[in-house]
C-alpha positions, -999 to +999 in steps of 0.1 A: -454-536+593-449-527+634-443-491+640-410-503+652-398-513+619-411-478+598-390-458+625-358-477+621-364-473+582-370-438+589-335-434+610-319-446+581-329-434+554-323-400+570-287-413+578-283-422+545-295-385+529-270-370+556-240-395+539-245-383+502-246-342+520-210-349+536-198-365+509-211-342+485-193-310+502-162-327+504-162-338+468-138-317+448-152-291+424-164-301+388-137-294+363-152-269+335-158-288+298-121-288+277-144-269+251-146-236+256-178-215+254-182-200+224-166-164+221-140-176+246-105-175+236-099-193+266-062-173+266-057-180+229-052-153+202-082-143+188-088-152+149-082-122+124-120-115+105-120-122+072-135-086+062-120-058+077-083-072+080-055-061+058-044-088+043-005-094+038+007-117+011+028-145+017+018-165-008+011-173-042+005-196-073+012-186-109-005-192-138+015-225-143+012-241-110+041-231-096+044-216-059+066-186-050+071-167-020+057-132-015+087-104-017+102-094+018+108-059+004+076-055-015+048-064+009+014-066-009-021-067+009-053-063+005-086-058+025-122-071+019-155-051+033-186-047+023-187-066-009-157-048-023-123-054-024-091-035-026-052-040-030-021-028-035+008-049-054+036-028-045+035-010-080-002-010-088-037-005-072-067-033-078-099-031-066-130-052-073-162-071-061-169-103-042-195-123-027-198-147+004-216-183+009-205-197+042-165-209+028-175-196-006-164-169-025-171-153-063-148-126-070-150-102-096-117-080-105-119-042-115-101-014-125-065-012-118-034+016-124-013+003-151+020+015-139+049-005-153+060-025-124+098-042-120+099-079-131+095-095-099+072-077-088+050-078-121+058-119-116+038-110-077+009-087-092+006-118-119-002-143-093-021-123-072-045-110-095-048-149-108-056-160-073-083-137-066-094-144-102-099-181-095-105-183-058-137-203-053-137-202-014-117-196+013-106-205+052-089-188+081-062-215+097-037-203+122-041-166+117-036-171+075-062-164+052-062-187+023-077-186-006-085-216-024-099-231-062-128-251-070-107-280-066-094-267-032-059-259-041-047-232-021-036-204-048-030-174-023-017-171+014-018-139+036-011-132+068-025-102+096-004-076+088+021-064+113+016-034+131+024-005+106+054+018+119+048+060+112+080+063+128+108+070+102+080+074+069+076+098+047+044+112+025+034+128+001-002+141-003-028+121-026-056+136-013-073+159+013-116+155+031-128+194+017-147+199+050-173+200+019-184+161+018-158+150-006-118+140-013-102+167-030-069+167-048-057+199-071-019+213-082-014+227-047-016+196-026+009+177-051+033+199-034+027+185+002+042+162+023+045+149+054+075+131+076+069+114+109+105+111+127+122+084+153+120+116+181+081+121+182+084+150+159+064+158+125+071+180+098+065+192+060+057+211+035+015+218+037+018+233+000+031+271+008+049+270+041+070+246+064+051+231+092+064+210+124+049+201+159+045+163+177+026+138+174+017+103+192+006+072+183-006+041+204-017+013+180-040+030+154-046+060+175-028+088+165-026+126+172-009+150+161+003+188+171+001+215+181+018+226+150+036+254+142+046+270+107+063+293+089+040+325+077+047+334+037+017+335+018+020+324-018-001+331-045+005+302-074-011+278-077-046+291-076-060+279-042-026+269-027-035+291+006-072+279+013-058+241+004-028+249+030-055+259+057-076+228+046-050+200+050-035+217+083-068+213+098-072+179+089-037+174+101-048+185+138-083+165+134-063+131+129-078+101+157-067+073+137-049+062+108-043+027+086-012+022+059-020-004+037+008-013+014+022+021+004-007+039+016-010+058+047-048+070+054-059+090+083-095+097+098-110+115+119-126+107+149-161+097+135-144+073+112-144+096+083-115+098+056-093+129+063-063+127+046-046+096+020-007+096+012+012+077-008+046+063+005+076+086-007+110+070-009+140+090-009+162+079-037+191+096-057+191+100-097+224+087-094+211+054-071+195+028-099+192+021-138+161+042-150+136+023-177+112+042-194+078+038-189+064+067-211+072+096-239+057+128-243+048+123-282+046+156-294+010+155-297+000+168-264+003+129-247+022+102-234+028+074-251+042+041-247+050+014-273+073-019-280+101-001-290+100+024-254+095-004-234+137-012-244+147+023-238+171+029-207+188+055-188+219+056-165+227+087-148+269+086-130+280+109-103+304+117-128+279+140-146+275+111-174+244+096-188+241+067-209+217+041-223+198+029-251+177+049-270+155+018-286+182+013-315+208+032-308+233+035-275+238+071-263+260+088-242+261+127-229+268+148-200+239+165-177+243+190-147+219+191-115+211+221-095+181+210-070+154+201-092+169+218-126+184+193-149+199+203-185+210+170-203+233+172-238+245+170-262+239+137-264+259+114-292+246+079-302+258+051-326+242+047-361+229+014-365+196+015-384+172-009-367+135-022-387+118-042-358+095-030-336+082-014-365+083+024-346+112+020-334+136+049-355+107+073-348+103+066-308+137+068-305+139+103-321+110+112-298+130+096-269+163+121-276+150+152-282+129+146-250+161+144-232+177+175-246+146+194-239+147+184-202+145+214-182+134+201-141+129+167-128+113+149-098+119+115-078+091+101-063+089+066-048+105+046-078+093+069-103+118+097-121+096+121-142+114+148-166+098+179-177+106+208-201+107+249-194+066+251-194+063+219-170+054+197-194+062+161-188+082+149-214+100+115-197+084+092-172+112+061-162+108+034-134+136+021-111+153-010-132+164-025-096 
């Protein structure tokens, strides 16, 4: 090959590597891949975890198949973490264990209150309690949590739930962090509460004295004070001032807090538990039919049996209460004045009954209970009636 030839090769192929540069630069960009990286939400909403969520029902299969929606006005949840699980019904407390295999989960119920719950929602604790029984594994599909049998039917659905709301609550105390390592509760702190209002204000009762002040919240962040408070110093029950000093403190420590069904919980800001409350509804004696749910026996206990379980009370604004005392109907006048009651005397019909087999004997219990009644409280759906020593001698539920 002439030297001619190689150059004009040369010329070229250099002309040609200066093409593809041009073209190159004035080539658009390269699209990115329609998959997103992983960990990119790409502007999407980011999927709830499974562990560390509360859980909201909407959801659920009974024992028979059959597929109801979750109560509006009974919201029940639950959160996994750890290996343990806990919930709340709307009327009782479960807890339990579980384990995790990829989709798979083995869940192992636990103790749970026993409180006597209103029929639809006993119908929602039912199905709840069957669907974490059963569930054999799980998924997370648009932002639900569903939990699923070993033949993959889907027995529970929950949803994220909603951003709680302090504003407009009300609390009363379960418990209180002892600055000593440990949850405390004792008679003083059943006596405390706490109300968050619509104006950014917060006030109470912190066992002896009235307290008010601020507070803020922004998500779960919350603060609260300064506080100020009234300045009587009681001395019943035991401890009431040094459980006062305790729970203010924790007040003012508050970073965060979480309500989970009708439990509001607030921590400090390492993380730790300062504070748990129990939702506390305002409701009048007058406002719903009362069940019972329990007797004081005479034997130093409550009791419950088949016959209390049909036992009913119905307070007027008329200064009238009726109902049925297991057997028998009844009818009386009572008198309020704050938290003193006096009920009586109290008449009833004379039918003699045989079935359930206690039934002439509970209801004898049941009246003299009610003629011995001496204070009462309301909380949440719960009416409690006790005698002149503060023995409890009546617990009812809300019948609506």
């Amino acid at each position: 090959m002439n030297k001619t030839l190689i150059t004009k090769i040369i010329v070229l192929a250099l002309a040609a590597l200066a093409l593809i540069g041009v073209i190159a630069a004035c080539a658009p960009p390269q699209l990115p891949s329609e998959t997103p990286a992983s960990g990119s939400d790409q502007g999407a909403a980011a999927m709830p975890a499974f562990e560390g969520t509360i859980w909201q029902l909407e959801s659920y299969v009974d024992a028979d198949g059959n597929a109801h929606p979750a109560l509006a006005d009974a919201p029940a949840t639950i959160i996994f973490q750890n290996g343990e699980f806990i919930g709340d019904t709307h009327c009782n407390s479960l807890t339990g264990k579980y384990t995790l295999d990829g989709d798979k989960i083995t869940t192992q119920l636990g103790p749970s209150t026993l409180r006597a719950c209103k029929t639809d929602i006993a119908s929602q604790e039912s199905g709840m309690k069957n669907g974490i029984s059963h569930a054999a594994s799980y998924k997370i599909e648009g932002g639900k949590l569903m939990l699923m049998d070993a033949d993959g039917n889907i027995l529970l659905t929950f949803t994220e739930q909603p951003t709680p709301e302090l504003a407009g609550s009300a609390w009363r105390l379960i418990s209180f962090n002892n600055s000593e390592g440990g949850m405390e509760s004792n008679q003083a702190s059943e006596k405390i509460t706490l109300s968050f209002g619509e104006d950014g204000k917060v006030s109470g009762n912190a066992g002896c004295n009235n307290f008010s002040g601020s507070y803020t919240v922004e998500g779960d962040a919350l603060s609260i004070g300064p506080l100020a408070t009234t300045r009587k110093m009681c001395a019943q029950p035991q401890g009431v001032m040094q459980t006062e000093q305790a729970f203010l403190k924790d007040l003012g420590d508050a970073a965060t807090f979480s309500i989970m069904g009708k439990t509001l919980t607030i921590y400090g800001k390492d993380g730790g538990k300062l504070l748990i409350f129990a939702s506390m509804k305002t409701r009048d004696i007058t406002s719903t039919p009362w069940r019972l749910q329990s007797f004081n026996n005479g034997k130093g206990g409550m009791a419950t049996s088949a016959a209390s379980e049909k036992i009913t009370a119905i307070f007027t604004e008329d200064g009238r209460v009726s109902g049925n005392a297991g057997c028998n109907d009844y009818n009386g006048g009572y008198q309020i004045d704050g938290d003193k009651i006096s009920i009586g005397p109290l008449t009833a019909t004379r039918k003699m009954c045989s079935e359930p087999g206690d039934v002439m004997k509970t209801e004898q219990t049941f009246l003299q209970n009610m003629n011995s009644a001496a204070t009462f409280t309301i909380r949440d759906d719960m009416l409690t009636i006790f005698d002149n020593a503060g023995e409890k001698l009546l617990v009812f539920f809300a019948a609506n």
